[in-house]
C-alpha positions as CSV (number, residue, x, y, z in Angstrom):
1,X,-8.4,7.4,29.5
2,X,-11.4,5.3,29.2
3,X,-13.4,4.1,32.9
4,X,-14.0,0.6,33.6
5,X,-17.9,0.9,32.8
6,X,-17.1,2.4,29.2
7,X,-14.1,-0.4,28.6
8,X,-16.4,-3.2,29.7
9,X,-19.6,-2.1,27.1
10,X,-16.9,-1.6,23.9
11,X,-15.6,-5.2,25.2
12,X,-19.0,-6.5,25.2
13,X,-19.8,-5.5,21.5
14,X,-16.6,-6.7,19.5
15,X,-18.9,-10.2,19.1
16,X,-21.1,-7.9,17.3
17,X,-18.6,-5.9,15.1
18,X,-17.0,-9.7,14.0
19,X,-20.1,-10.8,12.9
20,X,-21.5,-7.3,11.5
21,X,-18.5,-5.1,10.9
22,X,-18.9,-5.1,6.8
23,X,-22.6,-4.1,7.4
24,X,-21.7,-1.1,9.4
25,X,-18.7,0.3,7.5
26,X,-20.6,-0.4,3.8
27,X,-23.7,1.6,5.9
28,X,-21.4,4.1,7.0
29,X,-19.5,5.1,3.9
30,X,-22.8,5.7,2.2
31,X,-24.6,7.5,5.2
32,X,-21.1,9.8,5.2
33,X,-20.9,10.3,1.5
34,X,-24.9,11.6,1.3
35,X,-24.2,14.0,4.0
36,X,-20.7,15.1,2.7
37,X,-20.1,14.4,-0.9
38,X,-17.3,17.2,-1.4
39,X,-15.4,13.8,0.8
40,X,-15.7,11.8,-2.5
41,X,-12.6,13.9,-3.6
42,X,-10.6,12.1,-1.0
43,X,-11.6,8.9,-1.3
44,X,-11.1,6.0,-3.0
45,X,-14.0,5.6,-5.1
46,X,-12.8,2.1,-6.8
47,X,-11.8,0.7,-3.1
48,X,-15.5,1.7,-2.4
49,X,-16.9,-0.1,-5.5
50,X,-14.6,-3.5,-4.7
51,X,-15.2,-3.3,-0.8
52,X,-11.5,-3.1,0.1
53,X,-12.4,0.4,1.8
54,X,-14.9,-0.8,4.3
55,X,-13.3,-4.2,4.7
56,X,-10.2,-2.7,5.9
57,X,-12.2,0.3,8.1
58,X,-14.5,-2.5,10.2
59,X,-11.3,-4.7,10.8
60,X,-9.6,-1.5,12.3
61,X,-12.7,-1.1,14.2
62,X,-12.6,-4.4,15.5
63,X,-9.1,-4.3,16.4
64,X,-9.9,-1.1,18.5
65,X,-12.8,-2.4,20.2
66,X,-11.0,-5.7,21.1
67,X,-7.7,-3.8,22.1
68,X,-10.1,-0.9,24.0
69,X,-8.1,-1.4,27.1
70,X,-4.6,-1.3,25.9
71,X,-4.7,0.5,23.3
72,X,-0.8,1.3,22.5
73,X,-1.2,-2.1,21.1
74,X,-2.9,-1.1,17.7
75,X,-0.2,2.1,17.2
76,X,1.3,-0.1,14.6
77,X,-1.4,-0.1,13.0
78,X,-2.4,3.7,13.9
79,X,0.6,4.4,12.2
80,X,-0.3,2.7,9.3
81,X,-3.1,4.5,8.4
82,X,-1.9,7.2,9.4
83,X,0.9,7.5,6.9
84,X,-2.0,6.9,4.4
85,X,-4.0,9.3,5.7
86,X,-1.2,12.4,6.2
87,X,-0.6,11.3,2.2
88,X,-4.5,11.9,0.8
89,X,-5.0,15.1,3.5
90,X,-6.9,14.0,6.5
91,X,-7.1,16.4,9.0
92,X,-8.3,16.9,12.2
93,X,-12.0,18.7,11.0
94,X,-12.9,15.1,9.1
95,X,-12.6,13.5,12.4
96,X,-15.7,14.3,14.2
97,X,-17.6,13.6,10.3
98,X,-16.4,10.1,10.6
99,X,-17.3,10.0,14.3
100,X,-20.9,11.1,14.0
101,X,-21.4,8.8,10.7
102,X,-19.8,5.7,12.3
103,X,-22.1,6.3,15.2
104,X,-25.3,6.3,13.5
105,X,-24.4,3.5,11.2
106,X,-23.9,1.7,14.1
107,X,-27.1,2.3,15.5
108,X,-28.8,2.1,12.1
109,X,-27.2,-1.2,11.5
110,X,-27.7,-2.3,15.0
111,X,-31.3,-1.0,15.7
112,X,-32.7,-1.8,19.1
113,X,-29.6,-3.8,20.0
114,X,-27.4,-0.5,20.0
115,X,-28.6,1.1,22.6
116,X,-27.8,4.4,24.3
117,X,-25.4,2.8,26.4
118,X,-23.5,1.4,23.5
119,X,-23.5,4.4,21.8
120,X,-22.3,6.7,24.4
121,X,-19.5,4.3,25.4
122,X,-18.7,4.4,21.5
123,X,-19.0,7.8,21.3
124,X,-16.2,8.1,24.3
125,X,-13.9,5.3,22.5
126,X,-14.2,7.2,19.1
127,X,-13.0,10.4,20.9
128,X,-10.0,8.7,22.4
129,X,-9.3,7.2,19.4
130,X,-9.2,9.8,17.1
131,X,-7.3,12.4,19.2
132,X,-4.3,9.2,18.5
133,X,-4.7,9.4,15.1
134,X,-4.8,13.1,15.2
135,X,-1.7,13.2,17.1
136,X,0.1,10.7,15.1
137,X,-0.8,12.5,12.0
138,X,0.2,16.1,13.0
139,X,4.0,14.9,13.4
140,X,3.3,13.0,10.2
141,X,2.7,16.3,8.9
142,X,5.6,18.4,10.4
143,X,7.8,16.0,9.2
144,X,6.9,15.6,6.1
145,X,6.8,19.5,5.6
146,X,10.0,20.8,7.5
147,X,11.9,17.9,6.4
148,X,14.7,19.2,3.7
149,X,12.9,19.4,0.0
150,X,9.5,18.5,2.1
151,X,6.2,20.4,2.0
152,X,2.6,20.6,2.6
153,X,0.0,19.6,1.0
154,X,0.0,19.1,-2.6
155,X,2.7,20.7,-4.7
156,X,2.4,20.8,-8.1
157,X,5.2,18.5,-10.4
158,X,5.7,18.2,-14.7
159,X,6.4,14.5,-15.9
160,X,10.0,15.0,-17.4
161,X,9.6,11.9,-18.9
162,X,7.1,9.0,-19.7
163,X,8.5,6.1,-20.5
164,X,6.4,2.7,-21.9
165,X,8.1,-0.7,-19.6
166,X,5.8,-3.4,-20.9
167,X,1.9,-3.2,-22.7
168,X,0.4,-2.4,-19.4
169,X,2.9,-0.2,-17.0
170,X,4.4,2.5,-18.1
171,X,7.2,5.5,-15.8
172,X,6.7,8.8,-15.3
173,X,9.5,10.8,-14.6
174,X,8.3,14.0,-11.8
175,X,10.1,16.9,-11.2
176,X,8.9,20.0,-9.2
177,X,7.6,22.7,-10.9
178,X,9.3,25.1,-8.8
179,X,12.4,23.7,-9.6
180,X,13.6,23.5,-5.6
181,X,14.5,20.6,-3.8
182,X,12.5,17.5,-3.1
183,X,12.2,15.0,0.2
184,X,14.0,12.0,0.0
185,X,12.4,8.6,0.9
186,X,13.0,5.1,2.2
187,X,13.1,2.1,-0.8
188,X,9.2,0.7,-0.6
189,X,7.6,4.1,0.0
190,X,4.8,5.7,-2.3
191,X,3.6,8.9,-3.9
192,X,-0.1,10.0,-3.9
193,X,-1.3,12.1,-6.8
194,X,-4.0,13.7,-7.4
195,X,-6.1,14.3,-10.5
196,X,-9.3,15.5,-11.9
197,X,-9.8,13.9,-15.4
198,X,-12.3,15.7,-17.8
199,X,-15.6,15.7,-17.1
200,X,-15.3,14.3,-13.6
201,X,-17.1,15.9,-10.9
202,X,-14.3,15.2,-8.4
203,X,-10.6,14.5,-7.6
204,X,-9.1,11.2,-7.4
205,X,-6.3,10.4,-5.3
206,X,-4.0,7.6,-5.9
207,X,-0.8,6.1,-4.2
208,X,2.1,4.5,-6.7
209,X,5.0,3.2,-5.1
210,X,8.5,4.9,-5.9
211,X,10.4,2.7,-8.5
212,X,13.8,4.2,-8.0
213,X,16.7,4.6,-5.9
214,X,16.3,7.8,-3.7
215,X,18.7,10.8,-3.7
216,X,17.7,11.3,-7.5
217,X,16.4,14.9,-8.7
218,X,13.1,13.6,-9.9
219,X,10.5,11.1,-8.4
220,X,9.6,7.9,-10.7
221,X,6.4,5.9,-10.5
222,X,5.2,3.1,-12.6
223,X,2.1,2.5,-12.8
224,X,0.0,-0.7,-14.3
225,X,-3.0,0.3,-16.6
226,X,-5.8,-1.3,-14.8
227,X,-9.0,-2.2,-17.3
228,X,-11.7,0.1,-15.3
229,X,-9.0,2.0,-13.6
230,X,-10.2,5.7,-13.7
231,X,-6.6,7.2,-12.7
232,X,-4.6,4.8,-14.2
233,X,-5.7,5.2,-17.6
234,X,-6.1,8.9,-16.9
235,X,-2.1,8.6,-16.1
236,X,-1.4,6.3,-19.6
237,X,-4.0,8.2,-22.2
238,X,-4.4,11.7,-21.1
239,X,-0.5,12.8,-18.8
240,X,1.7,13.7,-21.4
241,X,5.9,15.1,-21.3
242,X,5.1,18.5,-19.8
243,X,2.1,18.0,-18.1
244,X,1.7,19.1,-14.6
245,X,0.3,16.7,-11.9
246,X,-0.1,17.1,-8.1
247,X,1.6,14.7,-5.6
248,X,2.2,14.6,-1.9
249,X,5.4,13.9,-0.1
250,X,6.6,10.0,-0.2
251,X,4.6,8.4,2.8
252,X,4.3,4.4,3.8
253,X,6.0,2.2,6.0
254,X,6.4,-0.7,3.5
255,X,10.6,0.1,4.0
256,X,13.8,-1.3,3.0
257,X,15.6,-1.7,6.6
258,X,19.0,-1.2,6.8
259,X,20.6,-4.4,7.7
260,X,23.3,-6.7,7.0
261,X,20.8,-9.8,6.3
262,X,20.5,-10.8,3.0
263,X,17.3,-9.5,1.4
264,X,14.9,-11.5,-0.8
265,X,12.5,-9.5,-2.9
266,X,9.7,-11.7,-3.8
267,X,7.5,-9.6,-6.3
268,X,4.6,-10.3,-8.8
269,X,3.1,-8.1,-11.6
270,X,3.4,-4.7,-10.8
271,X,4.3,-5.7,-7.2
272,X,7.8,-5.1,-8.1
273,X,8.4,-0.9,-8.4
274,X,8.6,-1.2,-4.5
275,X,11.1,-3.7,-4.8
276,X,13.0,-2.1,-7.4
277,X,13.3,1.1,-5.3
278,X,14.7,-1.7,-3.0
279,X,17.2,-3.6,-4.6
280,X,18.7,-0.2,-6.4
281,X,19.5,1.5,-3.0
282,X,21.3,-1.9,-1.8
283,X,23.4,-1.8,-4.7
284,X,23.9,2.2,-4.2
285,X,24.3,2.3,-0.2
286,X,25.1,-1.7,0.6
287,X,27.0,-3.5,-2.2
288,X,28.3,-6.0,0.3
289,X,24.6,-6.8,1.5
290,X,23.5,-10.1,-0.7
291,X,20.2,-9.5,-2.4
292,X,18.2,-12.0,-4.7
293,X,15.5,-10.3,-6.8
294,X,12.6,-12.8,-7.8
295,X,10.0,-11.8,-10.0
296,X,6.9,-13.7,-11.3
297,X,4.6,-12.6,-14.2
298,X,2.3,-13.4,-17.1
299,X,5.0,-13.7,-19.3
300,X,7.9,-10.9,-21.0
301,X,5.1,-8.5,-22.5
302,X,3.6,-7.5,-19.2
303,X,7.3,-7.5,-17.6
304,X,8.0,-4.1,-16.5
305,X,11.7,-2.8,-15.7
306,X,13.4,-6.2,-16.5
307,X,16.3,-4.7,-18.5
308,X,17.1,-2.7,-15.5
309,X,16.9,-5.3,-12.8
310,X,19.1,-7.9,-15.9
311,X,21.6,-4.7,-16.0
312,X,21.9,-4.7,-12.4
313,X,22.3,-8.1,-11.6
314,X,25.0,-8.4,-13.9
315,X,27.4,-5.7,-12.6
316,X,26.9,-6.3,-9.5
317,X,28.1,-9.5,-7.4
318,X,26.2,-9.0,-4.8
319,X,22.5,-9.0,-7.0
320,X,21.0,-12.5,-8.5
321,X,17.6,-12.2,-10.4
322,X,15.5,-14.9,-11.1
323,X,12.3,-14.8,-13.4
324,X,8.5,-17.1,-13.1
325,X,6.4,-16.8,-16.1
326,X,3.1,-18.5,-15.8
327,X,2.3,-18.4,-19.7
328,X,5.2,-17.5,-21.4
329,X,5.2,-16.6,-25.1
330,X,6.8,-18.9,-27.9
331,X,9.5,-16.1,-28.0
332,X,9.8,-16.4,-24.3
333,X,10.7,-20.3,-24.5
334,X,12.7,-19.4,-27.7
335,X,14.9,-17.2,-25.7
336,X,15.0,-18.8,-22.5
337,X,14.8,-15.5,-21.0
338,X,12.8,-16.8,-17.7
339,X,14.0,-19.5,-15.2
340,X,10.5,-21.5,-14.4
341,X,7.5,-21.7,-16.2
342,X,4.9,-21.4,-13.5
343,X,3.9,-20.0,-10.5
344,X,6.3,-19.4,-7.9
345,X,6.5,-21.6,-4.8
346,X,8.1,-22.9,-2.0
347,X,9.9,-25.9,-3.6
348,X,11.6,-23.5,-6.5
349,X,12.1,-20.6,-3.3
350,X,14.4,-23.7,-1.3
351,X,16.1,-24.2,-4.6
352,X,17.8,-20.3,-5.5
353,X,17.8,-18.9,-1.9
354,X,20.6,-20.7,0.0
355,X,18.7,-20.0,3.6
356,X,15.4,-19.1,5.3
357,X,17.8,-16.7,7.3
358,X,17.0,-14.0,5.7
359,X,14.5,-10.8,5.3
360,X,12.3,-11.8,2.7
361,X,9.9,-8.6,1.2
362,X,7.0,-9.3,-1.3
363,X,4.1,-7.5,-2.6
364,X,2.0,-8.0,-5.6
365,X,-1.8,-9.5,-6.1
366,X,-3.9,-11.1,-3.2
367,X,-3.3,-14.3,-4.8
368,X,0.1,-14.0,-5.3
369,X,0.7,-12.8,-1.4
370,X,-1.2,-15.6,-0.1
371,X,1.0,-18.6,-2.0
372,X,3.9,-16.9,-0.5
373,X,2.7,-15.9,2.9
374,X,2.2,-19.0,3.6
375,X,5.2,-20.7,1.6
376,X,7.3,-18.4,3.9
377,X,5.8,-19.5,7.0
378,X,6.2,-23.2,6.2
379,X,10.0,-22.6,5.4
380,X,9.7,-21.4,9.3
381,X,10.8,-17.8,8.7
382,X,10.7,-15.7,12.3
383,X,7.6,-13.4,11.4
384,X,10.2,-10.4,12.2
385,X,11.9,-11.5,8.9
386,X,8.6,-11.3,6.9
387,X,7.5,-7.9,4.8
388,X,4.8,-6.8,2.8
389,X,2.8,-4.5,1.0
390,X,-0.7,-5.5,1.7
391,X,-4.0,-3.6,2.2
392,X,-6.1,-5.6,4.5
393,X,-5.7,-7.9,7.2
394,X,-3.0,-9.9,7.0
395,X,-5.2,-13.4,8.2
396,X,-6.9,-12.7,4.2
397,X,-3.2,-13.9,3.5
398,X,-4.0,-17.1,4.9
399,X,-7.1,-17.8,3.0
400,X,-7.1,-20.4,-0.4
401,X,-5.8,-19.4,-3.7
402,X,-8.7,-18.5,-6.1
403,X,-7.2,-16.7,-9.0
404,X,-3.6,-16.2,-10.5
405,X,-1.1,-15.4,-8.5
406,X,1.2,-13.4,-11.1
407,X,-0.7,-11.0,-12.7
């Protein structure tokens, strides 16, 4: 517990962390990385490059220093992290590497106006702070090891199969190279794997949602080949049938929940494995629960798994699919094998899902979130009844549309 005093100083600095927040985590990431470099082969290195990384780390410091006196109301968001965190391999010893970096980028950052005050009072937050984490995480970790199939760590798996869905995503099929047992998951979780491509001086570490149905005897990921992506194209050049890869138990809370609403999965690009993983254990453990699959993309060469979700929505009465492509191809409009030529909005959303009372669950590129965050909340769906995937702060969702929104 943190005194008066101690509350009333962090209080008194969040107008400081609003205005220079991305200053102090960009100054802190490179302060951390020159005095611990063998930390690159944790991180992200392109969320570094794109700023995603410290844009995320100085709005949870925000959020902690504006919540410093009740702080049970950011363990939502402690949990969050934490489920990335248990997946990459934080532990407790990184905690106080963090702590004394964040410190003195603060007071690098800051200068004069940090002054020892400030930074003891931070230095007292950061401790309470991170023991949460560190508690959160450790039955992160016992669960995730003691549950049945679970482990520690990183185990080591062979792709059984790799499978090409479209030009730019491709499967691959993981199954332990032990041979035992693996940990189930909840529809909308992800893996993390971990590689080390030739000639790299360190690992990379990646999370790929699961695009299947749990219960099955191997894991499946597809993953989109990104143009400077240094683990994606590892993943589509270099892993081949046989090849061994390492991976760490599912993790994310991104989750299907089981309820007898009818789900709308509103995905674009390769937004959808999540939602596939989804829609495939309704039809496996709910096939009276109604579920309306909506998909937006480029057009049919970049649309991943569409057979599947066709195949699925035909056999089953409870499934409808419906498809957006913003530039379809002339054998697109030959077949007719989409159902709008565009983006998709709110007007087209009114017209194929009978109510707003509903869960609705999207994910896919900023752009895309942000037409249908908001198209969501101007149909007046209850907050409770919105889902995403989405790294960063959900108020980016609100800002304008600059780019495509179905990539």
């Amino acid at each position: 517990m943190l005194n008066e005093k101690t509350i009333a100083i962090i209080k008194s600095t969040v107008p400081v962390l609003e205005k220079h927040g991305k200053d102090i985590t960009s100054h802190f990431y490179q302060r951390m990385f020159s005095n611990h470099p063998e930390l690159l082969n944790i991180f992200n290195h392109a969320n570094q490059r794109q700023g995603r990384q410290q844009t995320a780390l100085a709005n949870a410091v925000y959020a902690a220093a504006a919540n410093i006196d009740n702080l049970g109301a950011i363990i939502p968001v402690v949990k969050q992290i934490g489920q990335k965190h248990r997946a990459l391999g934080i532990l407790p010893e990184h905690y106080p590497i963090v702590g004394e970096n964040l410190l003195g980028a603060i007071k690098e950052v800051l200068g004069d106006a940090a002054t020892d005050e400030i930074i003891d009072a931070w230095a007292e937050a950061y401790g309470v702070i991170a023991d949460a984490f560190i508690g959160v995480e450790a039955e992160m970790y016992k669960e995730a090891k003691e549950q049945e199939g679970g482990w520690e760590g990183f185990r080591s798996f062979v792709v059984s199969n790799k499978v090409e869905e479209s030009n730019v995503i491709t499967s691959f099929y993981l199954k332990p190279e032990d041979g035992k047992a693996i940990a189930s998951y909840q529809p909308g979780q992800y893996l993390t794997v971990k590689v080390q491509p030739e000639g790299d001086n360190y690992t990379h570490i990646r999370h790929y949602s699961l695009s299947d149905a749990p219960g099955k005897e191997y894991y499946r990921i597809s993953v989109k080949r990104e143009d400077k992506g240094v683990v994606s194209n590892y993943l589509h050049q270099s892993l081949q049938e046989g090849d061994k890869i390492l991976v760490s138990a599912p993790a994310g809370d991104f989750v299907l929940e089981q309820k007898d609403t009818p789900a709308i999965l509103i995905s674009g690009g390769v937004g959808l494995t999540p939602m596939v993983s989804m829609v495939k254990t309704i039809v496996e453990q709910q096939p009276e629960r109604g579920v309306t699959f909506i998909h937006g993309a480029l057009n049919s060469t970049v649309h991943a798994l569409k057979e599947e979700i066709t195949q699925l929505a035909n056999e089953n009465k409870n499934v409808n699919s419906f498809v957006a492509y913003s530039e379809p191809t002339a054998e697109d409009r030959g077949a007719k094998n989409y159902d709008k030529e565009g983006f998709i909005d709110l007007a087209w959303l009114k017209s194929i899902v009978p109510s707003n009372q509903a869960d609705f669950y999207f994910c896919g590129p900023l752009p895309f979130m942000q037409v249908v965050y908001r198209a969501l909340k101007e149909w007046g769906v209850p907050a409770e009844n919105i889902h995403f995937e989405f790294f960063g702060p959900a108020s980016q969702l609100e800002e304008p549309v600059s780019t495509s929104v179905s990539k």
